[in-house]
C-alpha positions as CSV (number, residue, x, y, z in Angstrom):
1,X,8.4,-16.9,7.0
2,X,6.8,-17.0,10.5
3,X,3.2,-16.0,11.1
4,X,3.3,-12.8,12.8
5,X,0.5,-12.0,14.6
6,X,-1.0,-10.7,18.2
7,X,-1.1,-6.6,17.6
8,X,0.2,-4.9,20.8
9,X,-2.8,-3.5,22.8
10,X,-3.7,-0.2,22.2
11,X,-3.9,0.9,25.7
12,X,-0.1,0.1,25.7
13,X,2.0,3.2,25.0
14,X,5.6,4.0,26.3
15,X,7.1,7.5,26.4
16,X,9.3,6.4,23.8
17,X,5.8,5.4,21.6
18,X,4.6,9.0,22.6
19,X,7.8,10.6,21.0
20,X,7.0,9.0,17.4
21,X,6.6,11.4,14.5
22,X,3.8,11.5,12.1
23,X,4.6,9.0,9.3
24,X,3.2,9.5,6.4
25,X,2.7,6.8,3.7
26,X,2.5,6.8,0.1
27,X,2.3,4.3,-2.6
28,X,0.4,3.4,-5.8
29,X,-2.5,1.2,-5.1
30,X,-2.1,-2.4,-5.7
31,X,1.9,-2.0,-4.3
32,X,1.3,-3.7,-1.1
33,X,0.5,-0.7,0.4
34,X,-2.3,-2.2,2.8
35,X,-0.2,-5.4,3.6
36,X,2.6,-2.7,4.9
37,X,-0.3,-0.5,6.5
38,X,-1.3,-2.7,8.5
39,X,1.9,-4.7,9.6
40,X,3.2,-0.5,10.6
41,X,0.1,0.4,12.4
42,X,0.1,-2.8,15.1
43,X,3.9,-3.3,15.1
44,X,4.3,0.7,16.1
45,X,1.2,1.1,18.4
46,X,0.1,3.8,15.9
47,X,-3.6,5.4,15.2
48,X,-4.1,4.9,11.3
49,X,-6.0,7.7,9.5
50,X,-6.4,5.6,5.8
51,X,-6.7,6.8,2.3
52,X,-6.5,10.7,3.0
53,X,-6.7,12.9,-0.2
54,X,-8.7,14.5,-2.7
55,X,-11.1,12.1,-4.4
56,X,-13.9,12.3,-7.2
57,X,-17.0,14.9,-6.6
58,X,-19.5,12.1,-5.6
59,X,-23.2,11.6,-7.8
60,X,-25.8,13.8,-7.0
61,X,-27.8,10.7,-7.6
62,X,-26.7,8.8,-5.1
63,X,-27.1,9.3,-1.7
64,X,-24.4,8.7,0.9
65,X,-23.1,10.4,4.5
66,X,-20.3,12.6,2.8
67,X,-17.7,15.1,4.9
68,X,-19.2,18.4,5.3
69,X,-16.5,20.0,3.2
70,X,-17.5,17.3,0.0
71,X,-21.2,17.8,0.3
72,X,-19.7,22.0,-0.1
73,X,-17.8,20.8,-2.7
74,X,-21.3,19.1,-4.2
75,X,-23.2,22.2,-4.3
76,X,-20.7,24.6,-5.6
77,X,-20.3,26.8,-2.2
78,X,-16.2,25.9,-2.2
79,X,-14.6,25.2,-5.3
80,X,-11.3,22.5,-5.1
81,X,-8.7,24.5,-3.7
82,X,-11.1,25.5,-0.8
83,X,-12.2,21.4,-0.4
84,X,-8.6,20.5,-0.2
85,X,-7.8,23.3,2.6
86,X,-10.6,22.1,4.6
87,X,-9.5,18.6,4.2
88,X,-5.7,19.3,5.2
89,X,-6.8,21.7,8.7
90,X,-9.6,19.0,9.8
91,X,-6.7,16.4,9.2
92,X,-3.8,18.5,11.1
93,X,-6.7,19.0,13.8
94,X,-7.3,15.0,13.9
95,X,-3.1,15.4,14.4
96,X,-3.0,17.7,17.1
97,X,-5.9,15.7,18.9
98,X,-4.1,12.5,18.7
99,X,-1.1,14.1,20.0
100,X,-2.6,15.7,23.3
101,X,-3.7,11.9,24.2
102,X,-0.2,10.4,23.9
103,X,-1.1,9.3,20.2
104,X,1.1,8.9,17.3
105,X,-0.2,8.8,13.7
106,X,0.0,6.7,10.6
107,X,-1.4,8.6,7.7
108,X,-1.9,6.5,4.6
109,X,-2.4,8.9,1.6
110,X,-4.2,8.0,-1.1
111,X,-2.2,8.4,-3.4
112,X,-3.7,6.6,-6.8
113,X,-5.9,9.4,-7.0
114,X,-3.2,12.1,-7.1
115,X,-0.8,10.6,-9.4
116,X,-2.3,8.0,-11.5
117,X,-5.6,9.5,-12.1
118,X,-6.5,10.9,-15.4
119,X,-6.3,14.3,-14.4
120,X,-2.8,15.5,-13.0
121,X,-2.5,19.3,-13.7
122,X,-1.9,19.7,-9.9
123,X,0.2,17.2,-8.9
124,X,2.1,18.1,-5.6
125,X,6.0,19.1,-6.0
126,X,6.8,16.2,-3.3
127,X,5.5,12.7,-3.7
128,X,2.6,13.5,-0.5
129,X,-0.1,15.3,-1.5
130,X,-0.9,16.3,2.1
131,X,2.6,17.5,3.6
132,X,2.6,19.5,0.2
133,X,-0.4,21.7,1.4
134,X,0.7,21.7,4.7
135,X,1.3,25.3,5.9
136,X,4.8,25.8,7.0
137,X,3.5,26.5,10.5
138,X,3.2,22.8,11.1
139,X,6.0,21.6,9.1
140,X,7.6,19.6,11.8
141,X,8.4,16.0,13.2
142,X,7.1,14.2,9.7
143,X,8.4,11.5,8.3
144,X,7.3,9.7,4.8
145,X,7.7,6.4,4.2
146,X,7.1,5.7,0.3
147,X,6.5,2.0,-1.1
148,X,7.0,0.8,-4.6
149,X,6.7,-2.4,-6.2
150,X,8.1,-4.0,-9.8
151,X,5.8,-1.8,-12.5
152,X,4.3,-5.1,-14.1
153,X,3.0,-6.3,-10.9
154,X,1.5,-3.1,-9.8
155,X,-0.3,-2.8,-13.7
156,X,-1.4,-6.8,-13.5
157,X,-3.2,-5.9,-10.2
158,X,-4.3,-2.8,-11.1
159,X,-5.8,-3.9,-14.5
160,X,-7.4,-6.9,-12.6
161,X,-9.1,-4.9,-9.1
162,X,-9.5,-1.8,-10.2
163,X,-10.2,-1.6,-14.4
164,X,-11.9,1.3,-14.1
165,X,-8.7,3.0,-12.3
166,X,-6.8,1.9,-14.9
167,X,-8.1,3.0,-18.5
168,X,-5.3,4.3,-20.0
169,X,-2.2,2.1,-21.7
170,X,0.7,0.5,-19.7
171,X,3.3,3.1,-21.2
172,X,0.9,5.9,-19.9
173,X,0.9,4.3,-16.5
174,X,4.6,4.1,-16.3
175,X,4.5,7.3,-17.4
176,X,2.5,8.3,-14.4
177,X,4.3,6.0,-12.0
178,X,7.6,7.2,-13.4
179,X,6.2,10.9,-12.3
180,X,5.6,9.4,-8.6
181,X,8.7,7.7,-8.0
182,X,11.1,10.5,-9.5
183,X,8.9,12.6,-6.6
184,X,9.9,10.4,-4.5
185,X,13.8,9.1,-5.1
186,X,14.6,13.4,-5.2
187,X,12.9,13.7,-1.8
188,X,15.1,10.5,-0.4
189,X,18.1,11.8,-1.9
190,X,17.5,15.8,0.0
191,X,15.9,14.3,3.4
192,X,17.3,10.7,3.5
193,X,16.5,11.4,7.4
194,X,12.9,12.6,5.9
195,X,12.0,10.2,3.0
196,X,12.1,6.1,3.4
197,X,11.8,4.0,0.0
198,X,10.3,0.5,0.9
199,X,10.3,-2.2,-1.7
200,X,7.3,-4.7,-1.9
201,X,9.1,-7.8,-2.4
202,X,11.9,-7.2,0.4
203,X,9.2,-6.0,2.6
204,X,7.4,-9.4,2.2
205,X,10.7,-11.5,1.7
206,X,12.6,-10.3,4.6
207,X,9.8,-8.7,7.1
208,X,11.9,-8.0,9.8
209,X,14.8,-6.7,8.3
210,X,12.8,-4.1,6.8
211,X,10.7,-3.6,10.1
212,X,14.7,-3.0,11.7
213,X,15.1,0.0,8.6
214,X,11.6,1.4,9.7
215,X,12.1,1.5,13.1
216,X,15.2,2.9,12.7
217,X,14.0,5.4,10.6
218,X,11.2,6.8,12.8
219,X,13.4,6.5,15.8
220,X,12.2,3.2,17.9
221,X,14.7,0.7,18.8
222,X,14.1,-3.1,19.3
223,X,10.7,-3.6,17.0
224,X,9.3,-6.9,16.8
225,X,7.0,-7.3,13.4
226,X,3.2,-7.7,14.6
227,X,0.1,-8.1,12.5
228,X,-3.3,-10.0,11.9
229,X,-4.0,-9.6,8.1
230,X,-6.9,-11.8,8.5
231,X,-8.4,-9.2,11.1
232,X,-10.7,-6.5,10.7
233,X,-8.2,-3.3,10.1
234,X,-10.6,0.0,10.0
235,X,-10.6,1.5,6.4
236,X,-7.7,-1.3,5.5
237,X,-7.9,-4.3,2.7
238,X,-5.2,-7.3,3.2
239,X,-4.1,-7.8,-0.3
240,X,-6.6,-10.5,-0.4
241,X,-4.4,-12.6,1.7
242,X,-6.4,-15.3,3.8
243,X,-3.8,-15.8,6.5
244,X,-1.2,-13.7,8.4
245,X,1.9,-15.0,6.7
246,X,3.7,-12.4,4.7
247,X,5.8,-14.7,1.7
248,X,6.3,-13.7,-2.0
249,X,3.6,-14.8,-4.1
250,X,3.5,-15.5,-8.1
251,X,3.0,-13.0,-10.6
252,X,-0.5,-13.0,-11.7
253,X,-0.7,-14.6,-15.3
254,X,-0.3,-12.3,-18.3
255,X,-0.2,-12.8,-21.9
256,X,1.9,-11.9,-24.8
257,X,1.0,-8.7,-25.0
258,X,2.1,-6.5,-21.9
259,X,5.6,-8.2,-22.9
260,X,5.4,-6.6,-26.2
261,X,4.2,-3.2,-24.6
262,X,6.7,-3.3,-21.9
263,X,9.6,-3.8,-24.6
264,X,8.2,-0.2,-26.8
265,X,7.9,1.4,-23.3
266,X,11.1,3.6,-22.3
267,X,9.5,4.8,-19.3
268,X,9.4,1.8,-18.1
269,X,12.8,0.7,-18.7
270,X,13.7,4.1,-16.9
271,X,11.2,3.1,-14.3
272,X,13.4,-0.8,-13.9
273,X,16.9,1.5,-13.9
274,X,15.6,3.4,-10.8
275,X,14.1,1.0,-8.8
276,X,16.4,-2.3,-9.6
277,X,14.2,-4.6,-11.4
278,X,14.2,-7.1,-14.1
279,X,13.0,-6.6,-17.5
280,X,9.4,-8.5,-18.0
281,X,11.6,-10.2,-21.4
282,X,14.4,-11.1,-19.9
283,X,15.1,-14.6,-19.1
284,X,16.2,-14.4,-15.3
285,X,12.6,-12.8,-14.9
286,X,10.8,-15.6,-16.9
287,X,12.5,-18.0,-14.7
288,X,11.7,-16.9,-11.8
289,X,8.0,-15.9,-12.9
290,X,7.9,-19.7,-14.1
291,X,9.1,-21.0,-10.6
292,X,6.9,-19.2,-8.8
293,X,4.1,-20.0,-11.0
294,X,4.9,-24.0,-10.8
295,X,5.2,-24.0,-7.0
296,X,1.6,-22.2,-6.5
297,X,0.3,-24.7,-8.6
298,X,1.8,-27.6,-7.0
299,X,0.6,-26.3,-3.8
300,X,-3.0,-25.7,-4.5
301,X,-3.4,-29.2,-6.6
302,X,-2.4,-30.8,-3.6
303,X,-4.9,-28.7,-1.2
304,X,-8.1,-29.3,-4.1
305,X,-6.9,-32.4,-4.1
306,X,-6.8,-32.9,0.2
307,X,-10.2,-31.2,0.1
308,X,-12.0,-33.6,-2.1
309,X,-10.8,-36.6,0.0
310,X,-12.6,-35.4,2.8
311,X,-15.8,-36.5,2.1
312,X,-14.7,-40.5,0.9
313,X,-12.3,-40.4,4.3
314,X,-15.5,-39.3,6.4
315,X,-17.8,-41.8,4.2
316,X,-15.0,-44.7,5.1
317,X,-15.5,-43.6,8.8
318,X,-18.9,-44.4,8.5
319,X,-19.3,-47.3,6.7
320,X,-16.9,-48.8,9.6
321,X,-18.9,-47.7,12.0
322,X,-22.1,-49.4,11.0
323,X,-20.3,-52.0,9.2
């Protein structure tokens, strides 16, 4: 896979740029959703407003610059419904502000905290959050673009980054994820001119193939994939990448154990019938985890080993030098 890099300036926007619709983009966290994020924002000149939802009433211990409409959330003036229709007009605002400069948006929901939180007795009818509480007055030129990755990989990184996101069982987060995606396949199959399913491991596989269905999608013709994962990305992780190439990487290590789970779980086999994966037990999946595993390994053996050469090479240097 090439190294795709050099965003296109921001100053740099064609009429046909101008015309772009609101994308919105939703996806559980540890999906690749910031690896896509990013590599959508530079490759389609876009302004990115990140992780846009409802979140957790902060500590009244701690103190921290909060949105207006949270610290009225804090001291009981608004209650949630309120919070989240002052959220959703300041955002259409932000919208209709970008627009008037020849601006179009990227809006990344965050959408862990709608439908894999503990609490999901108001979980939007559509798989955004946002466009769900939009009022019907604005209901126009939006596009969502919703990105999923193989359950086991999603729980693995979950688990790892964010434990405290992810205190229930593996059958209860399928169960959750299950709830997202079902969201999401319905809307695809209503608005297939609307709704835009991304895979994780094609995206990274195959970038600018799946750049071609995005751009088709939202209307541009000709888009080249752009994007510096190593830069600085306002609001935006990498996916702990530490370069710009985008290339399927191993599945973390995992024990015994989510195997076992995985094979009681039904939601998650409904979860692999949807979205076309392999079973976690099955042998083609073992393989290929193996494979992947081996060839990471060989690889960074070879760079520890590289690295501690260094020293005896420049020592040898020396010792020619002065010999």
């Amino acid at each position: 896979m090439p190294n795709i890099r050099s965003p296109l300036n921001s100053n740099e926007t064609s009429s046909e740029e101008q015309r772009l619709p609101t994308v919105i983009l939703v996806h559980p966290a540890c999906s690749g959703g910031s690896v896509i994020f990013r590599v959508l924002l530079e490759t389609f000149n876009l302004m990115g407003l990140n992780e846009i939802g409802p979140s957790q009433t902060p500590s009244r211990k701690v103190f921290l610059p909060y949105d207006p409409e949270m610290q009225m959330l804090q001291s009981g003036a608004i209650d949630r419904n309120d919070f989240e229709k002052l959220l959703v007009e300041r955002t259409v605002n932000c919208l209709q502000f970008a627009a008037t400069h020849g601006r179009s948006v990227l809006l990344r929901e965050h959408t862990q905290s709608v439908f894999f939180s503990e609490n999901t007795e108001r979980l939007p009818e559509s798989c955004s959050w946002f466009l769900d509480r939009l009022p019907l007055s604005h209901m126009s030129n939006y596009k969502t673009i919703a990105t999923v990755r193989d359950p086991i990989d999603v729980w693995l990184g979950l688990s790892r980054s964010f434990p405290w996101a992810a205190r229930y069982s593996f059958s209860e987060f399928c169960c959750k994820y299950l709830t997202f995606v079902k969201r999401v396949v319905l809307g695809a199959e209503r608005n297939p001119h609307e709704v835009l399913i991304v895979r994780y491991e094609d995206f990274v596989a195959d970038v600018a193939g799946e750049i071609e269905k995005v751009a088709q999608f939202i209307g541009v013709q000709n888009a080249t994939p752009r994007c510096s994962l190593v830069g600085d990305t306002i609001g935006s992780g990498n996916s702990g990448r530490m370069s710009s190439d985008l290339a399927t990487r191993p599945r973390r290590a995992y024990g015994m154990g989510i195997v076992r789970e995985a094979e009681r779980s039904s939601e998650y086999r409904e979860l692999l019938e949807i979205l076309q994966y392999d079973h976690i037990s099955s042998r083609r999946s073992a393989l290929n985890d193996s494979k992947l595993f081996a060839n990471t390994l060989w690889r960074n053996t070879f760079r520890i080993m590289a690295r501690c050469l260094v020293p005896f090479v420049k020592l040898h240097d020396v010792a020619n030098r002065h010999g």
